[in-house]
C-alpha positions as CSV (number, residue, x, y, z in Angstrom):
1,X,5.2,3.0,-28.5
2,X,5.9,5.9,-26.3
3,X,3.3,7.8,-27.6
4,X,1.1,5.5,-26.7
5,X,2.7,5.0,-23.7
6,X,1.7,8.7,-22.7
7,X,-1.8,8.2,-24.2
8,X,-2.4,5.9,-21.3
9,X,-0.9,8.0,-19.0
10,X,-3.1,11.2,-19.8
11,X,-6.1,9.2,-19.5
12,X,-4.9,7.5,-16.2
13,X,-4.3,11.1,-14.9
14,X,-8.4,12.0,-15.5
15,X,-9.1,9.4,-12.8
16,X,-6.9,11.1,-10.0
17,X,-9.4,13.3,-7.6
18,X,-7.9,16.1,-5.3
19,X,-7.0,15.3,-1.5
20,X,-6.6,11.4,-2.7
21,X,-3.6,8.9,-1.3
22,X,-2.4,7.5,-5.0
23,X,0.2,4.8,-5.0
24,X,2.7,4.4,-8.2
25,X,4.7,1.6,-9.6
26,X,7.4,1.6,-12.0
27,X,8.2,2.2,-15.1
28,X,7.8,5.2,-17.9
29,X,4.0,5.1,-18.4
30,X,4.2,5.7,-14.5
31,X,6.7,8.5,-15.1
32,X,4.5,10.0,-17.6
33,X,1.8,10.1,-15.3
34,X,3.8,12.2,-13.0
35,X,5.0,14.7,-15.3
36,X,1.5,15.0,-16.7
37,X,-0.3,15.3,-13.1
38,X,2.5,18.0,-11.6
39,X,0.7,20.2,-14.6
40,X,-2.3,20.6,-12.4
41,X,-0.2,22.6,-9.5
42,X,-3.6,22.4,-7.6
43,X,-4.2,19.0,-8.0
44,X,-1.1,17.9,-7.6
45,X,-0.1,19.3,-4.2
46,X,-3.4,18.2,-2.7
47,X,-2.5,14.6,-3.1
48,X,-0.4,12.4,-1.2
49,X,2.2,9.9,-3.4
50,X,3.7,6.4,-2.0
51,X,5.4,4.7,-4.0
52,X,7.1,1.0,-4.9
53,X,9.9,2.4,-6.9
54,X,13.0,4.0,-5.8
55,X,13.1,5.6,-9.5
56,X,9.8,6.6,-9.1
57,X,10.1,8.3,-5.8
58,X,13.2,10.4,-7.0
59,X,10.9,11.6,-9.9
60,X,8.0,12.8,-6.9
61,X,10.6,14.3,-5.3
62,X,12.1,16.4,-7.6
63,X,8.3,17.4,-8.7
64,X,7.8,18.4,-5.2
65,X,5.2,15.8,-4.1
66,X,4.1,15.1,-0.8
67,X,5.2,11.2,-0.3
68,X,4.2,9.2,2.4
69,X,6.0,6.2,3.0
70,X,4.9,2.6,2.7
71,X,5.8,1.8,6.0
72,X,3.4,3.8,7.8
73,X,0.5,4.0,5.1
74,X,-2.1,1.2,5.6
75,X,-4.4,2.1,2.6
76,X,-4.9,3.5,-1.2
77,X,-7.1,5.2,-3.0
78,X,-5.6,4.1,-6.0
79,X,-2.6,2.3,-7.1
80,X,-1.3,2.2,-10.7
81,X,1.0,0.4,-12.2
82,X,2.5,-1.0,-15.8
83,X,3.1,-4.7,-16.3
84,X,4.9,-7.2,-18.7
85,X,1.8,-8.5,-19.9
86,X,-1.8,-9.3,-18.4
87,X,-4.4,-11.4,-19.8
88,X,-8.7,-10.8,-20.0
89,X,-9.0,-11.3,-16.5
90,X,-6.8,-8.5,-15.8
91,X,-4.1,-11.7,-14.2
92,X,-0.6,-10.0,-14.7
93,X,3.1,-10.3,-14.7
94,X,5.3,-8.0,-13.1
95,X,8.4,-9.8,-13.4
96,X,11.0,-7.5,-15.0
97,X,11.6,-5.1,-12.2
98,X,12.5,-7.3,-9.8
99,X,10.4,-5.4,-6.7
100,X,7.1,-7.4,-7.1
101,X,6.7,-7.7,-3.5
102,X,6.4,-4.3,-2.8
103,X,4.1,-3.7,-5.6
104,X,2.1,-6.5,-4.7
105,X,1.8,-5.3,-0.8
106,X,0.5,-1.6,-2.4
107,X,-2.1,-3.2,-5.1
108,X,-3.4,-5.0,-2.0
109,X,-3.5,-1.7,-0.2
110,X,-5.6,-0.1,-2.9
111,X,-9.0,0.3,-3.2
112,X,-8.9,0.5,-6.9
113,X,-5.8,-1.4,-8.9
114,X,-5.1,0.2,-12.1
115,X,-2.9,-1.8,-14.8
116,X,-1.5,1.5,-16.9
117,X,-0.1,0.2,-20.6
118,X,0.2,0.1,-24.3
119,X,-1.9,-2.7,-25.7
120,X,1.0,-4.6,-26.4
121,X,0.8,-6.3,-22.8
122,X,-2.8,-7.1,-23.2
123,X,-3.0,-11.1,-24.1
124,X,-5.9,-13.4,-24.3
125,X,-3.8,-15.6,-21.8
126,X,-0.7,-15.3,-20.4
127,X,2.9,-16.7,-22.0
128,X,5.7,-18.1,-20.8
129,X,7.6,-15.3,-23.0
130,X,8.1,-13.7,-18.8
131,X,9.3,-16.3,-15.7
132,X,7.7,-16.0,-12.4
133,X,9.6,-14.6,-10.0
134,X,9.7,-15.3,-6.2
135,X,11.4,-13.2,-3.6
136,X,13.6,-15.5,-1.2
137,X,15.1,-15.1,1.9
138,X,18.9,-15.8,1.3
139,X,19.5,-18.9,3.4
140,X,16.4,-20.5,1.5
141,X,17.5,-20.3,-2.1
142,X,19.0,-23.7,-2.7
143,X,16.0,-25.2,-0.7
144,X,13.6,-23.6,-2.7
145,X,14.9,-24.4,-6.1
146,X,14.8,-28.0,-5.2
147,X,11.2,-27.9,-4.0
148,X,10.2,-25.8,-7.1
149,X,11.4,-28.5,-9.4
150,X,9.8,-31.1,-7.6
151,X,6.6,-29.4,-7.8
152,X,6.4,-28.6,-10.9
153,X,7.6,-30.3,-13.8
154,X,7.3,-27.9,-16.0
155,X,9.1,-25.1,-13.9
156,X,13.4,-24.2,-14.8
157,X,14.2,-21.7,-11.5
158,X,17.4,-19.9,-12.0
159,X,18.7,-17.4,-9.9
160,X,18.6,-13.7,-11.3
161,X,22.3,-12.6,-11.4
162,X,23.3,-8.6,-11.7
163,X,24.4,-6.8,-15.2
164,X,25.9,-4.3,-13.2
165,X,28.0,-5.8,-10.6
166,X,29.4,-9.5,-10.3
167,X,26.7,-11.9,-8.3
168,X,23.2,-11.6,-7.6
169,X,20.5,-9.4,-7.6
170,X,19.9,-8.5,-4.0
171,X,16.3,-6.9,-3.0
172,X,15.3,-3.6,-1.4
173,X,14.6,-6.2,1.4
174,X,17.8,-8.2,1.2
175,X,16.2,-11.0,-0.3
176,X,17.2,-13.1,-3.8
177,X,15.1,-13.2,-7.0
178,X,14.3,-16.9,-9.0
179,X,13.1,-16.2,-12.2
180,X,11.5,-19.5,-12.4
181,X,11.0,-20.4,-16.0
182,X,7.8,-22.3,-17.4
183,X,7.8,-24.3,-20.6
184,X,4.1,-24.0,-20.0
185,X,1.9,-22.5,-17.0
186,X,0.2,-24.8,-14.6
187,X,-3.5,-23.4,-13.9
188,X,-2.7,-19.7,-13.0
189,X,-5.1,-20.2,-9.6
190,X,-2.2,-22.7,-8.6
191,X,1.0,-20.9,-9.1
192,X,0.9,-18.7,-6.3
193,X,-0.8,-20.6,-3.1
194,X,1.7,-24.0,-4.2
195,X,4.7,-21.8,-4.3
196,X,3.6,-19.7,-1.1
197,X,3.5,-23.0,0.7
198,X,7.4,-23.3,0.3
199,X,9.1,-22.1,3.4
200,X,11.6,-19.0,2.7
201,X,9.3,-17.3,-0.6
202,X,8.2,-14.2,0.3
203,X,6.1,-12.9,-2.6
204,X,5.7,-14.0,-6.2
205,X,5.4,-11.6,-9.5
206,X,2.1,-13.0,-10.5
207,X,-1.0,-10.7,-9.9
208,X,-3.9,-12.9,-10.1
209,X,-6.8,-11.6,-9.4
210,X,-5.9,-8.3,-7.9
211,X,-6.2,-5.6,-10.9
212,X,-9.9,-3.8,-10.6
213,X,-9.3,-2.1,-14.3
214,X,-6.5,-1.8,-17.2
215,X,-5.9,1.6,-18.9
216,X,-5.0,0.4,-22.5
217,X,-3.3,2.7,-25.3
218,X,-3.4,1.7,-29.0
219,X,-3.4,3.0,-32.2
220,X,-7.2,3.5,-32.2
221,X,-7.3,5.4,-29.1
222,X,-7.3,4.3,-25.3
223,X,-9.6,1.4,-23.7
224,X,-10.6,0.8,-20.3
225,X,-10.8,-2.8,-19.6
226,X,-12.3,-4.3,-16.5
227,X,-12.6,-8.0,-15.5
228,X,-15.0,-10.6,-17.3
């Protein structure tokens, strides 16, 4: 699997042209494309890196790129990032690292957003194997689990809790995560508008329709997928 995690990374490297603003996720296939790209000195140092991922940016930094931060950067050349899994129309989950609105806000910065991945997270649709997760402003939780169950019936929200420290997962932003649970997905063009409409969500993990191209690794070699 990490081998072809570093396939993908290789190729995603190719598409990187000097004097370009790149944004990158999380993740190791992201981390492989750093270590591959600070290879090419040239090319590296004539880039500029912003990043979603506080892992991420410790990695730049140590490889002695030049980071811009997200705060002051209004657009991307390209942004890549992995995902849990993402379907034919390149609609993906990015539910696991718990900073989906920050990724979100850069893919939407970025003229070109690049899915990077083993073909494992390719699906012909995508399963409630991952939850959708919304970003919530503390004082809105209980609120917003109420109005998620009535909504949809099909929807379990539960509040992320930490494995490192006793209570919840707080956000770089201060916020609380609800990994809302599906025993099956609603149409996917719904989720996000019905849940955006809630007072107190901030951003949900569900891509849809925001991912230009996917760089897939699998045993056969690497693909390049682009929307139907």
């Amino acid at each position: 699997m990490e081998a072809l995690k570093q396939a993908a990374a290789k190729e995603a490297v190719t598409l990187i042209t000097s004097g370009s603003v790149i944004g990158f996720g999380a993740g190791s296939t992201i981390a492989h494309m750093i270590h591959y790209l600070q290879e090419d000195k040239v090319l590296a140092q004539s880039i500029t890196a912003v990043t979603s991922s506080f892992n991420t940016h410790l990695l730049l930094q140590e490889y002695g790129f030049k980071i811009m931060e997200i705060g002051v950067c209004s657009g991307l050349d390209i942004y890549f990032d992995g995902c849990d899994q993402f379907d034919h129309q390149l609609n993906a989950l990015k539910s696991g690292g718990g900073i989906h609105t920050r990724e979100k806000l850069l893919a939407a910065m970025a003229t070109r957003f690049i899915i990077v991945g083993d073909g494992s997270k390719y699906v012909a649709q995508l399963y409630t194997t991952f939850p959708v997760v919304v970003e919530v402003i503390p004082e809105a939780v209980h609120f917003v689990m109420k109005q998620i169950k009535s909504r949809f019936d099909a929807a379990n929200p539960v509040i992320r809790l930490s494995n490192k420290k006793d209570g919840a997962v707080i956000t770089e932003n201060g916020n609380l995560l609800i990994d809302i649970w599906f025993s099956s997905f609603p149409p996917l063009a719904h989720i996000n508008p019905a849940l955006k409409a809630i007072p107190g969500i901030l951003e949900t993990s569900l891509f849809y329709n925001m991912a230009q191209e996917a760089i897939i690794a699998e045993k056969h070699g690497v693909a390049i997928k682009r929307k139907i």
